[in-house]
C-alpha positions as CSV (number, residue, x, y, z in Angstrom):
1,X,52.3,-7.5,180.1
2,X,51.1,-4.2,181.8
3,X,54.3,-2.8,183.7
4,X,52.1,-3.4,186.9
5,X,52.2,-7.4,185.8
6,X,55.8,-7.9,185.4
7,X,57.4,-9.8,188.2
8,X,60.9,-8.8,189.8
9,X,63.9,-11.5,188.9
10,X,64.9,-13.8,191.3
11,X,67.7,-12.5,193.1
12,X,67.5,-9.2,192.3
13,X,66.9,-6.4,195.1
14,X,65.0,-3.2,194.8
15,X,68.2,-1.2,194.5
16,X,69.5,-2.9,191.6
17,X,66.1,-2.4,190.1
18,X,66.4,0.9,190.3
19,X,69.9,1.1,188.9
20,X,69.3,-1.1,186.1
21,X,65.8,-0.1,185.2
22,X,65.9,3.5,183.5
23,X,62.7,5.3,182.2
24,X,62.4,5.2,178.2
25,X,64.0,8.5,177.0
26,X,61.4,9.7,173.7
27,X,62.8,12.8,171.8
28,X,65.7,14.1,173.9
29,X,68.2,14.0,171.6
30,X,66.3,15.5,168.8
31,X,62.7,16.2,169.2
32,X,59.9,16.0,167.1
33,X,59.7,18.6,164.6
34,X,56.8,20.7,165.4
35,X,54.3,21.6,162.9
36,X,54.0,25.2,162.5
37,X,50.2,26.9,162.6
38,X,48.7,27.5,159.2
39,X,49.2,30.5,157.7
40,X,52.5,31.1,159.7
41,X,54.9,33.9,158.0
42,X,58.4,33.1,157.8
43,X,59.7,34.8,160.9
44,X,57.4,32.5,162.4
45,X,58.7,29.6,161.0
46,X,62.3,30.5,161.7
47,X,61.8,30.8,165.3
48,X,60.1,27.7,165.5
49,X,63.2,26.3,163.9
50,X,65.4,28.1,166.8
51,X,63.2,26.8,169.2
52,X,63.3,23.1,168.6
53,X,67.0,23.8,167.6
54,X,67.5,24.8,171.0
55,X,65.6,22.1,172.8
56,X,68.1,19.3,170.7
57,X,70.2,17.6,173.4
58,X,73.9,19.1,171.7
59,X,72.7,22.3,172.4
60,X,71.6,22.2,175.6
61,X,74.6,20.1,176.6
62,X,76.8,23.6,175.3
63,X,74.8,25.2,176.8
64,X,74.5,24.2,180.1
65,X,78.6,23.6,179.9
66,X,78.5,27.8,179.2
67,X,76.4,28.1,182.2
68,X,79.0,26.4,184.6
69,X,81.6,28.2,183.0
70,X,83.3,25.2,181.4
71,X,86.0,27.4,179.8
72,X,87.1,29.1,182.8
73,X,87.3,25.5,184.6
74,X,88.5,23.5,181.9
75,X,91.7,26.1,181.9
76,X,92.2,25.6,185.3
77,X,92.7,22.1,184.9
78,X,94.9,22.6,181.9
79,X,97.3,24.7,183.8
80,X,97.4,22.1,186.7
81,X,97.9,19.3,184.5
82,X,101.2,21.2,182.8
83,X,102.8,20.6,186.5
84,X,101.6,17.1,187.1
85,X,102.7,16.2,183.6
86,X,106.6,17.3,184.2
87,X,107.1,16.0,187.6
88,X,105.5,12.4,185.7
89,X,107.7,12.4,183.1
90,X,110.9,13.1,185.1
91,X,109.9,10.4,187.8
92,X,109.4,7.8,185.3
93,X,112.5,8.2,183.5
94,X,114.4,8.3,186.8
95,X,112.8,4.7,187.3
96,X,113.5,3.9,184.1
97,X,117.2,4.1,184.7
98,X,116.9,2.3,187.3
99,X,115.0,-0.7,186.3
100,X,115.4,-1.2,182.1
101,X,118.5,0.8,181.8
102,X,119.9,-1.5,179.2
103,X,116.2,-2.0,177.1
104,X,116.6,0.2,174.5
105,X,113.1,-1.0,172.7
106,X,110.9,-1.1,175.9
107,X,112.2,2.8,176.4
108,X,111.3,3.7,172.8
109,X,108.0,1.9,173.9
110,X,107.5,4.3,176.3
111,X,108.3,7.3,174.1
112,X,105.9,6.3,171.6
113,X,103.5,5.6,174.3
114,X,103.4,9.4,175.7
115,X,104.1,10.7,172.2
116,X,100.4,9.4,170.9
117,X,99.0,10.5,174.1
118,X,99.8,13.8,174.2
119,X,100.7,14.7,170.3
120,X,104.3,17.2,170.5
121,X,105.2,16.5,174.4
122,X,108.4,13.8,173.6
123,X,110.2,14.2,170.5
124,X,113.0,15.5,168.5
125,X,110.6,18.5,167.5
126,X,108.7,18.2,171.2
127,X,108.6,20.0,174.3
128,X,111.2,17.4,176.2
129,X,113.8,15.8,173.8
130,X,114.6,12.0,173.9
131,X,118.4,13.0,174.7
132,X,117.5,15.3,177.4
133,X,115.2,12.5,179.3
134,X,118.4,10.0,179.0
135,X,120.8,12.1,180.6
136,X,118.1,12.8,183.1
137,X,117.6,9.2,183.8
138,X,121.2,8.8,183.9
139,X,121.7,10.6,187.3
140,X,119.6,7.0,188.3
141,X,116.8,7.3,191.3
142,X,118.9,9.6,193.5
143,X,117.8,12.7,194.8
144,X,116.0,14.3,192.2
145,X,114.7,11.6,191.2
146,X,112.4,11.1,194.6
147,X,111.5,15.1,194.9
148,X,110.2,14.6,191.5
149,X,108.6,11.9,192.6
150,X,107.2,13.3,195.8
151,X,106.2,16.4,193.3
152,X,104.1,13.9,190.8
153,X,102.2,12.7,193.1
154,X,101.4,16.0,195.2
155,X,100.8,17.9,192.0
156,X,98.4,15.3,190.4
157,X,96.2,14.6,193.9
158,X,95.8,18.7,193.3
159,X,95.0,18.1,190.0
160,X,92.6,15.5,190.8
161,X,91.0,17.4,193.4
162,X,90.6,20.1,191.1
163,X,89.0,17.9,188.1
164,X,86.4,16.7,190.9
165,X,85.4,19.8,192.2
166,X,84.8,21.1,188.3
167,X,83.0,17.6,187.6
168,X,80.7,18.0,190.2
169,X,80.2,22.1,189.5
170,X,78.7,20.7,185.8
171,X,76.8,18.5,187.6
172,X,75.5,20.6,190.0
173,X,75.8,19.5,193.3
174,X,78.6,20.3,196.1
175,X,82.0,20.8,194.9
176,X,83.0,18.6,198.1
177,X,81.5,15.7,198.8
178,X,81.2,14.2,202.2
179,X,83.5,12.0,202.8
180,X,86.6,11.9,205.2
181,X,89.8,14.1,203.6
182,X,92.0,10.9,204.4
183,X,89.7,8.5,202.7
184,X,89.2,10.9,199.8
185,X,93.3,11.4,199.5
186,X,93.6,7.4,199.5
187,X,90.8,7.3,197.0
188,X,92.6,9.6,194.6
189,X,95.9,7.7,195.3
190,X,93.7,4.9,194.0
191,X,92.8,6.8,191.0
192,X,96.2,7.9,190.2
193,X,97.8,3.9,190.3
194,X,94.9,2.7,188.1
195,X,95.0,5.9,185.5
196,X,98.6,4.9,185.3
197,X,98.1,1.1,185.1
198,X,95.4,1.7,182.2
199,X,97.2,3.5,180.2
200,X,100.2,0.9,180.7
201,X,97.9,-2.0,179.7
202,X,96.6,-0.1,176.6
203,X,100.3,0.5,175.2
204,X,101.0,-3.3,175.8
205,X,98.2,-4.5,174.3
206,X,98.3,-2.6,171.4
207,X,101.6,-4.2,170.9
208,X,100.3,-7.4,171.5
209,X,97.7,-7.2,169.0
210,X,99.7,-6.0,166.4
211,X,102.1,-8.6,167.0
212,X,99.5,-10.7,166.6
213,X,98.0,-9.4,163.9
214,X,101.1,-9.6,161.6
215,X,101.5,-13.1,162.7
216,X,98.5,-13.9,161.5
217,X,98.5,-12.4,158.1
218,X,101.6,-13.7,157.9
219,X,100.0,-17.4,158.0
220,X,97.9,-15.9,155.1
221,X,100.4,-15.2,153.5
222,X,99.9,-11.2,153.6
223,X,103.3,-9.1,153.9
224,X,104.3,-6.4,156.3
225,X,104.1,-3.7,153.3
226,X,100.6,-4.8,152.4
227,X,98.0,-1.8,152.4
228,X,95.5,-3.6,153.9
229,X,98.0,-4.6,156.4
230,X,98.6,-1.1,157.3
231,X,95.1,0.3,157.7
232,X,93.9,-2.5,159.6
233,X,96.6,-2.5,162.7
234,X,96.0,1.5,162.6
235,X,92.0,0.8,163.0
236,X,92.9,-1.7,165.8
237,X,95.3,0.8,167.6
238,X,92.4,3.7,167.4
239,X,89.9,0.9,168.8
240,X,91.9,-0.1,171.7
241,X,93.1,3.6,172.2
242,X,89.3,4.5,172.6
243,X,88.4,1.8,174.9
244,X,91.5,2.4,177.4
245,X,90.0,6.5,176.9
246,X,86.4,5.7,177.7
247,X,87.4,3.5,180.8
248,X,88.9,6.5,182.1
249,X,86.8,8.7,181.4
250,X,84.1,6.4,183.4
251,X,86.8,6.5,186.2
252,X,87.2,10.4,186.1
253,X,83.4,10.7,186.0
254,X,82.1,8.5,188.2
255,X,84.6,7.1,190.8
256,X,86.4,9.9,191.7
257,X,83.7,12.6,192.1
258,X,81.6,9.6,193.8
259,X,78.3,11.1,192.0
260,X,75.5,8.1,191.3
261,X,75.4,7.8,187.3
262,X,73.6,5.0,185.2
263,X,75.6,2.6,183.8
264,X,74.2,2.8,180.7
265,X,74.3,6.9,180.7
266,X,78.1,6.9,182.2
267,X,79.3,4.2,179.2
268,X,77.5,5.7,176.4
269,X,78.6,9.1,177.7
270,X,82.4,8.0,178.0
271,X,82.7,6.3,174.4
272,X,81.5,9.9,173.1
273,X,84.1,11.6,175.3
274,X,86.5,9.1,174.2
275,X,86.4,9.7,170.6
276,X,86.5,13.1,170.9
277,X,89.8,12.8,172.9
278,X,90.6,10.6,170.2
279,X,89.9,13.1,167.2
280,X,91.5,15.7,169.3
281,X,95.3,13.7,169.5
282,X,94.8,13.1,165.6
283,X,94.7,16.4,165.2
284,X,97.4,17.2,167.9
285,X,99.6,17.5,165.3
286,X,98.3,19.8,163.2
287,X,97.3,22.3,166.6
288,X,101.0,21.6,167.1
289,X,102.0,23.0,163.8
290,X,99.8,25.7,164.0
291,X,101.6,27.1,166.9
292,X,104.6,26.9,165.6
293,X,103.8,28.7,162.3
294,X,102.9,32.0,164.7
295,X,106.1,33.7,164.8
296,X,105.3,35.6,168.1
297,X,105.1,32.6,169.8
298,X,108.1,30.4,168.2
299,X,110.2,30.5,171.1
300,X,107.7,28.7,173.4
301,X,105.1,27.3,170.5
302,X,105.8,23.5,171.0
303,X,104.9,24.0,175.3
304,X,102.3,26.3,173.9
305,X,100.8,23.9,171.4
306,X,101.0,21.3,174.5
307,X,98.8,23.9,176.8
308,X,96.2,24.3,174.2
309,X,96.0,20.8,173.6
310,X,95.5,19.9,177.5
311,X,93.0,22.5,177.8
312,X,91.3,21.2,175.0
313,X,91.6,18.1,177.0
314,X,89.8,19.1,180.0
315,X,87.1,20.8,177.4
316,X,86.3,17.4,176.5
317,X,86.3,15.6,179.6
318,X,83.7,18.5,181.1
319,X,81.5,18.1,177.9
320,X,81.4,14.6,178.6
321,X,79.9,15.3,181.9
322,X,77.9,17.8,180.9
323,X,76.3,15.4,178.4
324,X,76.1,12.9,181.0
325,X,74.0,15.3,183.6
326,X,71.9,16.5,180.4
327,X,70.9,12.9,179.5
328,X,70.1,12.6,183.3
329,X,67.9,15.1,183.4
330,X,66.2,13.9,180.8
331,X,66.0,10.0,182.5
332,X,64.6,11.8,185.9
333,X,67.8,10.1,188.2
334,X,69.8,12.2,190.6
335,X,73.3,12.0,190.7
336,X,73.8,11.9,194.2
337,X,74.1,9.3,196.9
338,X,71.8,10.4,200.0
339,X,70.1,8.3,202.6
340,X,66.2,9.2,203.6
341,X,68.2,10.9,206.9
342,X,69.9,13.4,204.5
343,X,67.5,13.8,202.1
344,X,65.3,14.8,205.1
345,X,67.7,17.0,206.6
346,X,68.3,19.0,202.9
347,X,64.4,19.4,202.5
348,X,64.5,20.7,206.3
349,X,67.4,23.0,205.1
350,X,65.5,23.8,202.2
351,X,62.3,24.4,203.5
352,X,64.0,27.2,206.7
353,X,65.8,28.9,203.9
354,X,62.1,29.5,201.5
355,X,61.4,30.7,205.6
356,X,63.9,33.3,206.0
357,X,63.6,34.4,202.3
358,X,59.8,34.9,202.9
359,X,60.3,36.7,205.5
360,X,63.2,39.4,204.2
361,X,60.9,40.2,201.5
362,X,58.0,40.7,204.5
363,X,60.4,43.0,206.4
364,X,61.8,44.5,203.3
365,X,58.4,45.3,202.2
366,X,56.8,46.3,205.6
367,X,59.5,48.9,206.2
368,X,59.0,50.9,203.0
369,X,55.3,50.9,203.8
370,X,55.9,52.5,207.1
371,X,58.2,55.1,205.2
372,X,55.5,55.9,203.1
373,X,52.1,55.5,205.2
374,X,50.5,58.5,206.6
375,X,51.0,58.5,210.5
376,X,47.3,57.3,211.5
377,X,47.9,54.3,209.6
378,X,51.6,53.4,210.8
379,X,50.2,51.1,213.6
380,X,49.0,48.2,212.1
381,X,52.0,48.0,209.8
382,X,54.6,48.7,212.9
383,X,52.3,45.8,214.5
384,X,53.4,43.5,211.6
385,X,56.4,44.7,211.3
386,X,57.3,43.3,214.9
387,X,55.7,40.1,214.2
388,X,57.9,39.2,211.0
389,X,60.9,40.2,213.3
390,X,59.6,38.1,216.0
391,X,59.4,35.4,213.5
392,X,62.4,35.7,212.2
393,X,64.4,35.4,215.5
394,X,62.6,32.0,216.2
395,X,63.3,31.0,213.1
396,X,67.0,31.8,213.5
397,X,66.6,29.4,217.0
398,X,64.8,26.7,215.1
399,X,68.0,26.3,212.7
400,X,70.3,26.7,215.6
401,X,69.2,24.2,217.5
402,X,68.6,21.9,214.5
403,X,72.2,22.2,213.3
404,X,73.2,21.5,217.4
405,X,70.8,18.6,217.6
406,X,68.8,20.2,220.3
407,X,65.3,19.4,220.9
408,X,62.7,23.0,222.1
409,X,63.7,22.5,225.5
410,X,67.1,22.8,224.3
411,X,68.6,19.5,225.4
412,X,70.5,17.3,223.3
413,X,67.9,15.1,221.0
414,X,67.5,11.2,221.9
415,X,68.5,9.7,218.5
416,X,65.2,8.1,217.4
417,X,63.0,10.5,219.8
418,X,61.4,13.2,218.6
419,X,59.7,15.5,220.7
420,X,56.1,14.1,220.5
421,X,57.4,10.9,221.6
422,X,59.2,11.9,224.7
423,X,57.7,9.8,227.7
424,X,55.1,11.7,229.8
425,X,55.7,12.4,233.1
426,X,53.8,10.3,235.9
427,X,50.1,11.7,235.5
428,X,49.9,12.1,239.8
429,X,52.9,14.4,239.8
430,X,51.3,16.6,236.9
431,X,47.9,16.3,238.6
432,X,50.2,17.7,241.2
433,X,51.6,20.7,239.9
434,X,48.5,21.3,237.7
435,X,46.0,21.5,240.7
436,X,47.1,24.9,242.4
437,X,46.3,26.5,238.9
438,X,42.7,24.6,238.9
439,X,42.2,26.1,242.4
C-alpha cells in the first residue's frame, strides 16, 4: 500500500504520528562506497576514501562535538561535578548515621555502590577513606551535616544548569530555554531526586538478582565457587548497570534540557552512551593506576585520577548528544518545541536580521564608492546612499515596534488584529474629511 493509502490508527492524533513515525534513514551511518571513475590514479582514489570516510556518521559525530568545543565544555562540567560530588558524599553519610547507624552491611552496600560508580573515589587506596566517612557520620546530622547538605544541593542544581546549557550548545539551539527560572529550579530538583533514586534502585536490584541468582543455581545444584557462577552474575551486574546508565542518560538528554528528541533516536543514542560510561568505569581502574605511577603527581594522583575520569564522563555524555543531534539531522526532525506563534515570530526575526545585514553591506559598499568616484558622478551614489540609510532607520522602527507589540500607528496591537483587519471608519465621516481635498 502506497504511503498515500495507509490509513491513521484509531485513536491516534496527528502529533503522535509525527513522533512515532520517523523518515527511513538509508546510508547515514556508513554510506555507500562510491565507485571511483575509470582510469582514476591513486591520489584519486585515496581522497575518495577520505571523502566517504568523512561523510560516515562517527566522524561527523566527532566532528561536530569539536565544533562546539566539547572538550572545553565537557571540563567544565568535570570541575563542577568535583564539588557536587563532595558535598553528596558528606550529606549522605551524615544521614547515614542517623538512620542505619548500626547496619554495618547496608553501609558497605553503599560503599560498593559509589566505588563501582566512580572507580578510586571510596576506598582504602581512594580519594575519601572508609574510616574517615565513619567518623564523619559519627558527628550525626548536626550542623555540618545540613551545610553540606544545603551545599549538595546548590552545587549540583549549578552543575545541572551547566550540563544543560552544554547539551543544548551541541545541539544547537539556545543555551536557555524559555521557561520560568522557578519552574526550571523545581525541574532540576526533580532531576536531582530521580538521578538519586535510580541509581539507588540499580544498586538494590543488582543485589536482588544476584541473590536470586545464587538461589537458583543453588536448586541446580551449582555452588558459589562455580566459574560459570561467577561470570554470569558479573554479565548480569554490567546488564543492569547499563540499563540504570542509559535511563539517565535519556533523563540528562532529554528532560532536563526540555529539547524534542525521538524516542527511538534518544534510546538508541543513550544505550551507546551507556556502554561507553560502562567501558570507561572498567577501565577506571587502570586510569586510576596510571595516575598514580606519575611521580609528579603522587601526592594528589588518586583526586587526580577521579578528575580525569569525571571529565571523561562529561566527554561521553556530550558525545552521546552529539550523536543524537547527528542522527537527527539525518531523520529531518528539529529538536525544539515551538508553537506556529514562535516559529512565526523567529522567521520574522530571521527574515529583519537578512534586512539589516543586506543593508550594512549596501552602506558599506556605497560609501567606498563615494571615496573613490570622481566628483561628477558622486550624486547618484550619495542619492543611494541616503536611501539605504533611510531604510535602515525604518527598519530599526519596524523591529522596535514588533518587539513592543505596536502596530504602524504605534498603538498597542489587538491580539488577533492585524493591521489590515482593523475596522474601517464610518464611510460618511471619511467622505467627510476626504471631500475638502476633492474640492
Amino acid at each position: 500500500m502506497s504511503e498515500r493509502g495507509k490509513s491513521t490508527p484509531r485513536g491516534a492524533t496527528n502529533v503522535d504520528l509525527i513522533e512515532r513515525e520517523e523518515p527511513e534513514i538509508k546510508h547515514t551511518m556508513f554510506p555507500r562506497y562510491p565507485d571511483a571513475p575509470a582510469g582514476a590514479s591513486a591520489m584519486d582514489k585515496l581522497k575518495l576514501f577520505l571523502a566517504w570516510v568523512t561523510s560516515t556518521r562517527p566522524v561527523r559525530v566527532f566532528k561536530h562535538f569539536g565544533q562546539q568545543n566539547g572538550s572545553l565544555l565537557a571540563g567544565g562540567m568535570a570541575y563542577s561535578a568535583i564539588f557536587s560530588l563532595f558535598a553528596g558524599i558528606w550529606a549522605i553519610f551524615s544521614a547515614m548515621a542517623l538512620l542505619i547507624a548500626d547496619d554495618q552491611g547496608l553501609k558497605d552496600l553503599i560503599l560498593g555502590g559509589m566505588s563501582d560508580a566512580v572507580p578510586g573515589l571510596v576506598g582504602e587506596d581512594g580519594v575519601i577513606k572508609p574510616s574517615t566517612l565513619d567518623q564523619a557520620g559519627g558527628k550525626t546530622f548536626g550542623i555540618m551535616g545540613i551545610i553540606a547538605l544545603i551545599g549538595t544541593f546548590w552545587t549540583a542544581l549549578g552543575w545541572l544548569a551547566g550540563a544543560r546549557a552544554a547539551i543544548r550548545k551541541i545541539f544547537e539551539v539556545p543555551v536557555s530555554p524559555p521557561t520560568n527560572f522557578a519552574l526550571l529550579k523545581l525541574k532540576d530538583l526533580g532531576v536531582i531526586i530521580g538521578f538519586g533514586l535510580m541509581m539507588i534502585a540499580s544498586t538494590f536490584l543488582t543485589v536482588a538478582s544476584t541473590a536470586a541468582l545464587k538461589w537458583l543455581l543453588s536448586i541446580l545444584g551449582i555452588g558459589e565457587d562455580a566459574p560459570i557462577l561467577t561470570f554470569v552474575l558479573r554479565v548480569l551486574a554490567i546488564c543492569i548497570v547499563i540499563a540504570a546508565d542509559a535511563v539517565i542518560m535519556a533523563l540528562l538528554v532529554r528532560v532536563l534540557t526540555g529539547l524534542r528528541i525521538p524516542k527511538r533516536t534518544l534510546m538508541i543514542g543513550a544505550l551507546i552512551g551507556a556502554v561507553g560510561v560502562q567501558i570507561l568505569k572498567q577501565l577506571g581502574s587502570a586510569l586510576l593506576g596510571g595516575a598514580t605511577s606519575n611521580p609528579i603527581a603522587a601526592s594528589f594522583a588518586v583526586l587526580l585520577g577521579v578528575l580525569i575520569f569525571f571529565n571523561l564522563l562529561c566527554t561521553v555524555l556530550l558525545l552521546t548528544s552529539s550523536w543524537i543531534k547527528i542522527t537527527m539531522d539525518d531523520l529531518g526532525t528539529s529538536p525544539r518545541k515551538l508553537t506556529a506563534e514562535e516559529a512565526n515570530q523567529e522567521a520574522e526575526e530571521a527574515e529583519i536580521e537578512a534586512r539589516r545585514e543586506r543593508l550594512a553591506a549596501d552602506r558599506i559598499r556605497l560609501r567606498e564608492e563615494l571615496q573613490t568616484a570622481p566628483r561628477f558622478g558622486r550624486s547618484k551614489l550619495r542619492r543611494e546612499y541616503e536611501r539605504v540609510i533611510e531604510e535602515e532607520r525604518k527598519l530599526h522602527e519596524e523591529d522596535t515596534r514588533r518587539r513592543l507589540g505596536l502596530n504602524k500607528a504605534g498603538d498597542p496591537e489587538a491580539e488577533g488584529v492585524n493591521d489590515d483587519d482593523a475596522p474601517n471608519e464610518p464611510s460618511t465621516a471619511a467622505e467627510g474629511r476626504e471631500e475638502p481635498q476633492h474640492r
